[in-house]
LUMBABA-405578 format. One record per residue (C-alpha): residue in three letters; x, y, z. Coordinates in steps of 0.2 Angstrom, whole numbers. Example, Ala and Ser with C-alpha at 12.3 -4.5 7.8 and 13.67 -1.06 7.14 Angstrom:
# residues 2
NODE     r      c1      c2      c3
NODE   Ala      62     -22      39
NODE   Ser      68      -5      36
# end
This chain:
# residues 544
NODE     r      c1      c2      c3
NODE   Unk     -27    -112     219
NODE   Unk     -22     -94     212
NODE   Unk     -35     -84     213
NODE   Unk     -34     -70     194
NODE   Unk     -42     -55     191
NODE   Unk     -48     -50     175
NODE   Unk     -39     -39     167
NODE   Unk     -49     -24     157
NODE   Unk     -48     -26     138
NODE   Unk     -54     -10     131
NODE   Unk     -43       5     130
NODE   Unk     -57      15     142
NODE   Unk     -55       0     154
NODE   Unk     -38       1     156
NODE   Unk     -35      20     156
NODE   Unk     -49      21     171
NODE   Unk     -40       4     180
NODE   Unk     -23      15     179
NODE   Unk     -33      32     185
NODE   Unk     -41      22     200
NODE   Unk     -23      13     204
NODE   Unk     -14      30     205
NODE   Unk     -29      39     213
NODE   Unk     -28      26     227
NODE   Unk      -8      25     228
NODE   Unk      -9      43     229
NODE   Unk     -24      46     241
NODE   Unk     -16      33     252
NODE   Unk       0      40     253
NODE   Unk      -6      57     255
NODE   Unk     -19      51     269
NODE   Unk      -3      43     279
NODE   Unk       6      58     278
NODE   Unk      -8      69     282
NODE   Unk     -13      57     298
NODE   Unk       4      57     307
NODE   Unk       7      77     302
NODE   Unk     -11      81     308
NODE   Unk      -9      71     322
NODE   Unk       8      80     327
NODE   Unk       0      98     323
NODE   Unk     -17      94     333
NODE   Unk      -7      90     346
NODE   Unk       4     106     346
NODE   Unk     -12     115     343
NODE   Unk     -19     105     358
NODE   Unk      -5     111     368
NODE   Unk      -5     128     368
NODE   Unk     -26     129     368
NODE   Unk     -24     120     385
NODE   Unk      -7     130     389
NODE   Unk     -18     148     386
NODE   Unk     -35     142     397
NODE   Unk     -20     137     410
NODE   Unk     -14     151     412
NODE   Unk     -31     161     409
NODE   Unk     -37     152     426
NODE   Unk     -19     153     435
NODE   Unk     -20     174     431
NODE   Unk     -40     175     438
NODE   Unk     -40     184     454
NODE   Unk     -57     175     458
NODE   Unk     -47     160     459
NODE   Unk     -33     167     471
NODE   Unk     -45     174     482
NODE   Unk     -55     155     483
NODE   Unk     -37     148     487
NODE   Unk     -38     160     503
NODE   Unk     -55     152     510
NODE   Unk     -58     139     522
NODE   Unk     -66     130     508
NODE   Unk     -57     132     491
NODE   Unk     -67     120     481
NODE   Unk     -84     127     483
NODE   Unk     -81     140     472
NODE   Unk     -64     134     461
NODE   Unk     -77     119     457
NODE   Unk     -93     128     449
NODE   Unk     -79     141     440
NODE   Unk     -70     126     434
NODE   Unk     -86     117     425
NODE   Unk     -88     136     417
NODE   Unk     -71     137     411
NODE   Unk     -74     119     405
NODE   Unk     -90     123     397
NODE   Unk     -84     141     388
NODE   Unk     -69     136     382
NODE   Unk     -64     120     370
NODE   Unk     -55     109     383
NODE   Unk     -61      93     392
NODE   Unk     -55      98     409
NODE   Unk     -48     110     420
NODE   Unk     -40     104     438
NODE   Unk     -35     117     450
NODE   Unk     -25     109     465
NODE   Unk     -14     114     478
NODE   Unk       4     113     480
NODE   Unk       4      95     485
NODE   Unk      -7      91     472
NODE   Unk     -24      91     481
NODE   Unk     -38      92     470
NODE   Unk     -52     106     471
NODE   Unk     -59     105     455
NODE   Unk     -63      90     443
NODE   Unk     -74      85     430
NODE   Unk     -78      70     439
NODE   Unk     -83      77     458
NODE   Unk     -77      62     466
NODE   Unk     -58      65     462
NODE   Unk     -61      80     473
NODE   Unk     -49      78     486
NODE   Unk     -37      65     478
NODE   Unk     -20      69     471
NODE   Unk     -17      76     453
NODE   Unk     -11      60     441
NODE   Unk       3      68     433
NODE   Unk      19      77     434
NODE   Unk      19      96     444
NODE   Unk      38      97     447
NODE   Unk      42     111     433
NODE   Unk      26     120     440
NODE   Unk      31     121     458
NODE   Unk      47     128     451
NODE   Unk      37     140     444
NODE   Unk      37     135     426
NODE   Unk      23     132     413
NODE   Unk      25     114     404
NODE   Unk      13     103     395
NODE   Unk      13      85     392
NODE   Unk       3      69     386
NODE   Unk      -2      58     399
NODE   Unk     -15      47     405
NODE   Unk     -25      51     419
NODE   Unk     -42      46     425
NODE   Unk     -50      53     410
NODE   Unk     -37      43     400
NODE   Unk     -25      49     389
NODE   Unk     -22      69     387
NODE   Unk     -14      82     381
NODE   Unk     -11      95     396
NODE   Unk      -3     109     402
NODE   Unk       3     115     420
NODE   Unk       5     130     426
NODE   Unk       9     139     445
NODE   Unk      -4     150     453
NODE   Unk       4     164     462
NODE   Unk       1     174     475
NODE   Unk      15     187     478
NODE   Unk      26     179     470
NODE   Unk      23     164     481
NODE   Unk      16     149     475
NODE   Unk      -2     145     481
NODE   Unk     -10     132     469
NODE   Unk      -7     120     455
NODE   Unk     -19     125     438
NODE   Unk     -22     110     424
NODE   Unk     -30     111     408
NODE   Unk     -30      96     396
NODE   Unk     -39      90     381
NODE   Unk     -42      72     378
NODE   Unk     -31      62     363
NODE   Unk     -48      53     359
NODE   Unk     -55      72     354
NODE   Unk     -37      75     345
NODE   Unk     -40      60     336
NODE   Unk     -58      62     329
NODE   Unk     -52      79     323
NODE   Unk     -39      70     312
NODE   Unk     -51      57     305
NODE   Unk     -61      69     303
NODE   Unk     -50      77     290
NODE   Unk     -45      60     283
NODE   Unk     -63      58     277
NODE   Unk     -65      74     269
NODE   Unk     -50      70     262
NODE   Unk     -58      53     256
NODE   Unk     -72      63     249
NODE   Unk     -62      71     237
NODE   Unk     -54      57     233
NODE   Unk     -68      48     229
NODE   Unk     -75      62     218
NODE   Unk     -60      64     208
NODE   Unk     -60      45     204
NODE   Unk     -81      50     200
NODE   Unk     -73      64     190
NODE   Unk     -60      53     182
NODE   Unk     -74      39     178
NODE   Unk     -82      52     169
NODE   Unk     -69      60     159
NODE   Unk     -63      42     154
NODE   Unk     -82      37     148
NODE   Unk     -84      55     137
NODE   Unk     -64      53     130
NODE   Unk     -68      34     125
NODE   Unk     -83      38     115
NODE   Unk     -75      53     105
NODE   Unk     -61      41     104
NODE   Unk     -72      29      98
NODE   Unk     -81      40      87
NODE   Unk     -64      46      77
NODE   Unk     -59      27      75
NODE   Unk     -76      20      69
NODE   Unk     -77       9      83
NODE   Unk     -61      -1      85
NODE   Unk     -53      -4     101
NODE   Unk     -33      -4     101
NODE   Unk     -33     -21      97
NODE   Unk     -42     -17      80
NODE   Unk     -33      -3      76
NODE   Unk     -16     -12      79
NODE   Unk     -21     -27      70
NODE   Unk     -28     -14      55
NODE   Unk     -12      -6      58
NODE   Unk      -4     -20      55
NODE   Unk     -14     -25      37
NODE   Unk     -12     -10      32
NODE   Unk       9      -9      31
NODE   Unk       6     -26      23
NODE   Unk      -6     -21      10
NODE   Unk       5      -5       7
NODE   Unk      21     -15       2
NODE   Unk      12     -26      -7
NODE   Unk       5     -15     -19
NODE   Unk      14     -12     -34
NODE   Unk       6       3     -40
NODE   Unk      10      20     -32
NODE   Unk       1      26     -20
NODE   Unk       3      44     -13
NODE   Unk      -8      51       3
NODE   Unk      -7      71       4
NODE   Unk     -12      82      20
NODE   Unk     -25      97      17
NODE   Unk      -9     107      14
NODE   Unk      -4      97      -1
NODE   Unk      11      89       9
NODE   Unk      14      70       6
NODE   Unk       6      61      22
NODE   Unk      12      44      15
NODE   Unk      18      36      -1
NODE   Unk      23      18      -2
NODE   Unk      36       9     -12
NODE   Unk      29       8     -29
NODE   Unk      25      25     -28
NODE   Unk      44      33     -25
NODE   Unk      50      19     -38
NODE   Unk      36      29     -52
NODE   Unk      42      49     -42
NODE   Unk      60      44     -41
NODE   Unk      60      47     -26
NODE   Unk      76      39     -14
NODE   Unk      68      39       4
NODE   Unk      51      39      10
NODE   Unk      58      51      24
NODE   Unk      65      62      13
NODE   Unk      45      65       6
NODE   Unk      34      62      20
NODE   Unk      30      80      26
NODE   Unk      36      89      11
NODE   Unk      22     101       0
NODE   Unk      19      93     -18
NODE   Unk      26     105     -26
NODE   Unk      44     104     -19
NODE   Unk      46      85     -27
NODE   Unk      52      90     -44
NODE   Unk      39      82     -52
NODE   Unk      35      90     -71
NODE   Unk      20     104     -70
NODE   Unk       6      95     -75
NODE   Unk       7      81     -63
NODE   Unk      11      94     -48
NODE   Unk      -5     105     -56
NODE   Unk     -14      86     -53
NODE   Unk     -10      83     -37
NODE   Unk     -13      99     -30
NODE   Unk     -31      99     -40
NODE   Unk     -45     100     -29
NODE   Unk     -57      90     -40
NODE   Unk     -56      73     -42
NODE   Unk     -44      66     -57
NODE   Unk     -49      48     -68
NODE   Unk     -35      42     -79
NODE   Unk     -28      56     -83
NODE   Unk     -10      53     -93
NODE   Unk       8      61     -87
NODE   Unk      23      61     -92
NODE   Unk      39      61     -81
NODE   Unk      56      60     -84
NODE   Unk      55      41     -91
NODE   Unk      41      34     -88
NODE   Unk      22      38     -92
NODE   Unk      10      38     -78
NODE   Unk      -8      35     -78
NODE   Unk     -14      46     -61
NODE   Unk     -32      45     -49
NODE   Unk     -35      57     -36
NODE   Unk     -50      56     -23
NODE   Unk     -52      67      -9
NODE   Unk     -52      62       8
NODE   Unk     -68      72      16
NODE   Unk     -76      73      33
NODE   Unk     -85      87      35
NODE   Unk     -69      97      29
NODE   Unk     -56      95      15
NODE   Unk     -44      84      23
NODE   Unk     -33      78      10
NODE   Unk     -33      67      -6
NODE   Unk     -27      50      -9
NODE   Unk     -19      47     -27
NODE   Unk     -14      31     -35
NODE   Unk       0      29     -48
NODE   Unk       0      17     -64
NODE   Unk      15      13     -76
NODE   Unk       9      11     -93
NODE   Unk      27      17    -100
NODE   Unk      28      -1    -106
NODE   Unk      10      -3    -112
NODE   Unk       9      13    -122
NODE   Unk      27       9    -131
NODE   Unk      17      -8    -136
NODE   Unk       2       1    -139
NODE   Unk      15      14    -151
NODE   Unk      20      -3    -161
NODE   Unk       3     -10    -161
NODE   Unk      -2       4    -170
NODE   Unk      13       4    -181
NODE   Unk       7     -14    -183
NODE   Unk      -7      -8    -189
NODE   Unk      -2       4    -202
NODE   Unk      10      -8    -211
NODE   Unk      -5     -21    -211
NODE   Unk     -18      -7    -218
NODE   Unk      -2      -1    -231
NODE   Unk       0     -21    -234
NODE   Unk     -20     -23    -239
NODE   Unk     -17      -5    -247
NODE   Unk      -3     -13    -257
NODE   Unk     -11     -30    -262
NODE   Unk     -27     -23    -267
NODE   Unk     -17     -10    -279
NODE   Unk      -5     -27    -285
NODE   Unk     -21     -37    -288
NODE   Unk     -27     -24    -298
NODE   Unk     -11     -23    -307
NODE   Unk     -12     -43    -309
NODE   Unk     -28     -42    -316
NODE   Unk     -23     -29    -328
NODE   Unk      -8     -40    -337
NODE   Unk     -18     -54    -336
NODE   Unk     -31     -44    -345
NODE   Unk     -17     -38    -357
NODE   Unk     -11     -56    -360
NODE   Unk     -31     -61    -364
NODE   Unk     -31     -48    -377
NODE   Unk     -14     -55    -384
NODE   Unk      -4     -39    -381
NODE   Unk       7     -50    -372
NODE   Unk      25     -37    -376
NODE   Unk      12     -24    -368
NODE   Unk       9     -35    -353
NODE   Unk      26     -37    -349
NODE   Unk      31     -18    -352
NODE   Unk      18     -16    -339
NODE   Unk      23     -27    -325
NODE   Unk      41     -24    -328
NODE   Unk      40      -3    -325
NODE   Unk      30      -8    -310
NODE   Unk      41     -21    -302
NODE   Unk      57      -7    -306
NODE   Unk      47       7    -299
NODE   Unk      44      -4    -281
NODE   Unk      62      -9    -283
NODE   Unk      69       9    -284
NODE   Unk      62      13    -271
NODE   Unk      66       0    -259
NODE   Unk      85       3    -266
NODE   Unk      83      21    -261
NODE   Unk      77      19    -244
NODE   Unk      91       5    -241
NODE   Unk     104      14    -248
NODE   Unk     101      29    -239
NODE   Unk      96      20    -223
NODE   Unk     102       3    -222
NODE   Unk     100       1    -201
NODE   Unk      86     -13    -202
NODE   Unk      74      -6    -190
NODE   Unk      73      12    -198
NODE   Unk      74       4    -215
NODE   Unk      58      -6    -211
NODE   Unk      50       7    -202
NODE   Unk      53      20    -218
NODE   Unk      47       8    -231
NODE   Unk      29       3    -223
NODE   Unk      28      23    -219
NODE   Unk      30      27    -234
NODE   Unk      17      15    -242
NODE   Unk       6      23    -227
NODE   Unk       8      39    -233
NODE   Unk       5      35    -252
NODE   Unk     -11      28    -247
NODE   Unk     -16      44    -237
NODE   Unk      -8      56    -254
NODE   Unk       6      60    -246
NODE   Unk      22      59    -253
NODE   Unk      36      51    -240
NODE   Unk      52      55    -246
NODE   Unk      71      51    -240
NODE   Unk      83      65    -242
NODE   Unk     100      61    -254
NODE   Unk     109      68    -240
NODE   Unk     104      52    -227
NODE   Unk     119      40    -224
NODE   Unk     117      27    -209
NODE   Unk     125      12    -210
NODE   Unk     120      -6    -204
NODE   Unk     128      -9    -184
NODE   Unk     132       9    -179
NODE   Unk     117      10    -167
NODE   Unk     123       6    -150
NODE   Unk     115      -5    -141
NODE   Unk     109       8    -126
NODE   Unk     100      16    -141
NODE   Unk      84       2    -144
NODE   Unk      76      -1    -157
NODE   Unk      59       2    -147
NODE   Unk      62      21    -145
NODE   Unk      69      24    -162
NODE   Unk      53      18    -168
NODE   Unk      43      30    -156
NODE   Unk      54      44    -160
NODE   Unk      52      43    -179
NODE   Unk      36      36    -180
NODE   Unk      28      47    -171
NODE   Unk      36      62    -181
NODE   Unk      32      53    -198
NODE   Unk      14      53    -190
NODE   Unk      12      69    -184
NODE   Unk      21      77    -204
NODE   Unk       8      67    -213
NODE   Unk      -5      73    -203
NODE   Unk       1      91    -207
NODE   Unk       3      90    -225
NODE   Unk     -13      80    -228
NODE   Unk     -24      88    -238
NODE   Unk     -12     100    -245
NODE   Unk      -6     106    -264
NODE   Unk       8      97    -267
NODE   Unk      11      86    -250
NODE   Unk      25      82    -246
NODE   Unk      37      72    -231
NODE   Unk      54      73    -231
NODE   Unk      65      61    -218
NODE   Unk      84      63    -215
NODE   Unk      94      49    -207
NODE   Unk     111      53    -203
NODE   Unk     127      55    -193
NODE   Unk     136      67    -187
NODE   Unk     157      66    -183
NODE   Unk     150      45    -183
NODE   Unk     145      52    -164
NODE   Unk     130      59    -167
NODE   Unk     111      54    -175
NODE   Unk     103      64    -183
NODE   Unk      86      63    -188
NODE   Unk      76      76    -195
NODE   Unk      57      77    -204
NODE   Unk      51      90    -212
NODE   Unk      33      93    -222
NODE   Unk      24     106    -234
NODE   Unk      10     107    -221
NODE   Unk       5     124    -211
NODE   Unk      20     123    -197
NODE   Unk      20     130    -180
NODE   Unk      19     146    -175
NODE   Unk      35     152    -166
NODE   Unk      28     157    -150
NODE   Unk      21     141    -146
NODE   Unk      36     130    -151
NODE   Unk      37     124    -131
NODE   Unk      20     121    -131
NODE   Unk      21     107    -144
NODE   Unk      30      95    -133
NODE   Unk      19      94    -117
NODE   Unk       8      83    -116
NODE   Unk     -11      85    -124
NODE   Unk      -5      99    -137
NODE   Unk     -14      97    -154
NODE   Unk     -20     103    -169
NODE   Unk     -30      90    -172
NODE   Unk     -48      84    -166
NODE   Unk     -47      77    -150
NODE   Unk     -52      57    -152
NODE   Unk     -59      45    -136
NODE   Unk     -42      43    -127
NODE   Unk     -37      59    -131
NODE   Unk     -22      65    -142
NODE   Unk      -7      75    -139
NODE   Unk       4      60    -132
NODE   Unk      16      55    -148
NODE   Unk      27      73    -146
NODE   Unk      28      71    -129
NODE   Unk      34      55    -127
NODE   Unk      44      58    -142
NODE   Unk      52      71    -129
NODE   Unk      53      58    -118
NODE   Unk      63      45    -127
NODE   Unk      75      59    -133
NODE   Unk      79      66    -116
NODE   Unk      81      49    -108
NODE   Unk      95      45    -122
NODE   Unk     103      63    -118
NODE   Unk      96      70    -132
NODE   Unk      90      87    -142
NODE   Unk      74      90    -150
NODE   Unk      69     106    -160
NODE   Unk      58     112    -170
NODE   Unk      58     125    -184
NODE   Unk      48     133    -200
NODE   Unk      56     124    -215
NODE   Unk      61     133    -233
NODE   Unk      42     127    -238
NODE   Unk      32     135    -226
NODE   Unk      31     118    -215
NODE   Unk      37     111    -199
NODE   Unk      55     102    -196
NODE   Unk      59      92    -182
NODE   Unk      75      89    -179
NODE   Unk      83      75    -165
NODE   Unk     100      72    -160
NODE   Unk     106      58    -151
NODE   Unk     122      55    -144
NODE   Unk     130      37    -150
NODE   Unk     144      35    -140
NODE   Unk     160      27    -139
NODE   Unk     155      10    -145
NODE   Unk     149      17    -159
NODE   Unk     164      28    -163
NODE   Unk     174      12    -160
NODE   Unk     164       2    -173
NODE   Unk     164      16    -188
NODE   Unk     184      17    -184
NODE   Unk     187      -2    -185
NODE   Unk     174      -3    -202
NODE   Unk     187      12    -209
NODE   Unk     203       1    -205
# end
């Protein structure tokens, strides 16, 4: 049966488990080190304590002058035992030549021979060894006692390995103590770094946070929308897929890290996203696309960044653009079947009264006056789309008093439109600058809308639209073309959206857009679009 240890789960758990493993590999090593190092010093240090009494006693002349009596150890004993006493050694044996004891801790080795080696001190040498002797095993030193140069005694002083050792274990448990209270220390530390750890992630263990970790890059790719986290400085922290799709940006890791304002993005989204206070829907407009943008900040305590989410609508307002299109023709169509009921009901009145040659006098000039102008428009104008477009405007405008008029100089013939020039954006380019001329020449003397279709050298589109109405003053001829300019009242959603994505559509195409004060007193708009090979291909084959 294996016997398994459970393993610590929390992050705390396992940082202390490593501290404790490396405090005790370390603390073991150390105290291995330290034990044969102190050992071999101690005994050094033993060995020249017991060399210096040694030699001390060997030098005394008190001892010299003991050696001369009948009766050496009745004094060299009682000075021994003082010696031992004074001094940190556990014996001192003074002997003679042969090795005769006089003194010794123990009075009954008196008279015995010394247990130990004296051939170096009869030559006249100091040595010290470890050896055992009746006290067990020692560290001692030997040295001669002279006596004009003649050699009279043998003097011993040793200390015990037993002592040497208790000084070393001694160490080793201070050194344990410390140990032990920097695994205290380290226990510490861990339990106060765990609970501001656990404060700054709201609780989650490592597990959590890898798992949330986890969800989160999931959730991150599968959004659709942009999203776009930025730093208090304003740099991007993060942004996921959908959001460099919406930016046009190529690499997330050519944005993470970057300031907002160095991502080429037009000047009123940077101004956005560098806003401190919190944006709701608020429209932009980049190169091709139109964007609905929310910011929140991130707070703590202190401004720590923002997070900003990205919509496409591009898509959705081109329908909404059509939709409302939709609706003016339907409103010119009621427009126009109320006036033609009213006409019915006048030749029918006619025919009542029997002035039936009146009757049909009547209905006739009407159906020519509808009839020339269709003819007009589709003369001038005879690419389907544009053709529609200027007919239902033009009903749109009567109903409003305003006279929609197309220039004799427009000429654009059916199937010269490229196909990379859709019929969706021609109806947002001059759609919205029929709007916007109506609009202006509302309410005025004699008003007026004049549109020109055309082309130029069968490479170019022109289309231009003038009105009678106040124009724009010079100095704010840039100003028209960003986003949430106006003249006008300012409805529900907001207005100043049809010239800039008028700007749009043109600058996708590789367009020109301009505007100037017309011969009037009005506004003309002017667009010029490139149409391409193809389309220059086409006109020269129709010529053939």
């Amino acid at each position: 049966m294996r016997l398994t240890l459970p393993l610590p789960r929390s992050l705390a758990g396992q940082l202390f488990a490593m501290q404790a493993v490396l405090i005790a590999v370390v603390v073991a090593g150390y105290a291995l080190f330290s034990y044969v190092s102190d050992r071999n010093q101690a005994e050094e240090a033993a060995g020249l304590q017991a060399t210096s009494v040694a030699l001390a006693v060997a030098d005394s002349p008190s001892v010299r002058e003991a050696i001369r009596t009948p009766d050496p150890s009745a004094e060299l004993q009682p000075y021994a035992l003082a010696v031992v006493r004074d001094t940190d050694v556990d014996f001192v044996t003074i002997m003679d030549p042969r090795g005769i004891r006089w003194s010794h801790p123990d009075p009954a080795q008196i008279g015995l021979v010394f247990q130990g080696h004296t051939g170096p001190a009869l030559q006249g040498r100091t040595f010290t060894e470890t050896y055992t002797g009746t006290l067990g095993p020692s560290v001692r030193a030997v040295t001669p006692v002279l006596d004009d140069e003649r050699i009279v005694g043998l003097v011993s002083a040793g200390i015990r390995v037993e002592e040497i050792s208790q000084r070393v274990r001694g160490q080793l448990t201070a050194l344990l103590a410390v140990a032990a209270g920097a695994l205290g220390l380290g226990a510490v530390g861990t339990y106060v770094i765990n609970a501001r750890l656990r404060r700054h992630t709201h609780g989650m263990n490592a597990a959590e946070l890898s798992h949330m970790h986890d969800y989160h890059q999931a959730a991150l790719h599968a959004v659709r929308e942009g999203l776009l986290m930025l730093d208090g400085q304003h740099r991007v922290a993060l942004i996921n897929d959908g959001g460099r799709v919406l930016l046009g940006v190529e690499q997330e890791e050519d944005v993470v890290g970057r300031p907002v304002a160095e991502l080429d993005l037009p000047a009123p989204l940077t101004g956005a996203l560098l806003a401190s206070e919190p944006r709701v829907d608020e429209v932009h407009l980049t190169a091709d696309r139109v964007l609905v943008v929310n910011t929140s900040p991130v707070t703590g305590g202190q401004r720590r960044g923002s997070v900003v989410t990205l919509r496409d609508v591009t898509e959705l307002q081109s329908l909404m653009g059509e939709l409302d299109s939709e609706r003016g023709f339907t409103q010119a169509l009621r427009s126009q079947a109320h006036e033609a009921a009213n006409r019915l009901h006048t030749v029918v009145s006619l025919i009542e009264l029997g002035r039936a040659e009146e009757a049909v006098d009547f209905a006739t000039a009407e159906l020519e006056l509808a009839q020339a102008l269709t003819d007009q428009v589709v003369a001038a104008v005879s690419e389907p789309v544009l053709a529609a477009l200027l007919l239902g405007k033009t009903a749109q405008a009567n109903e409003r008093g305003v006279e929609l008029v197309v220039s004799p100089d427009s000429r654009l013939d059916d199937g010269l439109l490229p196909d990379s020039l859709p019929a969706r954006d021609l109806v947002t380019i001059l759609g919205n600058l029929i709007d916007n001329a109506v609009d202006a020449a509302q309410g005025g003397l004699r008003p007026r809308v004049t549109v020109t279709a055309l082309t130029e050298n069968v490479s170019r589109l022109i289309l231009r639209v003038s009105d009678t109405g106040p124009g724009v003053d010079p100095d704010r001829t840039e100003a028209v073309f960003r986003r949430g300019f106006t003249t006008k009242p300012s409805g529900p959603g907001g207005r100043g959206l049809g010239l800039a994505l008028v700007q749009q559509a043109v600058t996708r195409h590789g367009g020109a857009l301009s505007v100037t004060s017309g011969e009037e007193g009005g506004a003309v708009f002017e667009v010029r679009l490139p149409l391409g090979a193809p389309a220059v291909a086409r006109a020269a084959g129709g010529a053939v």
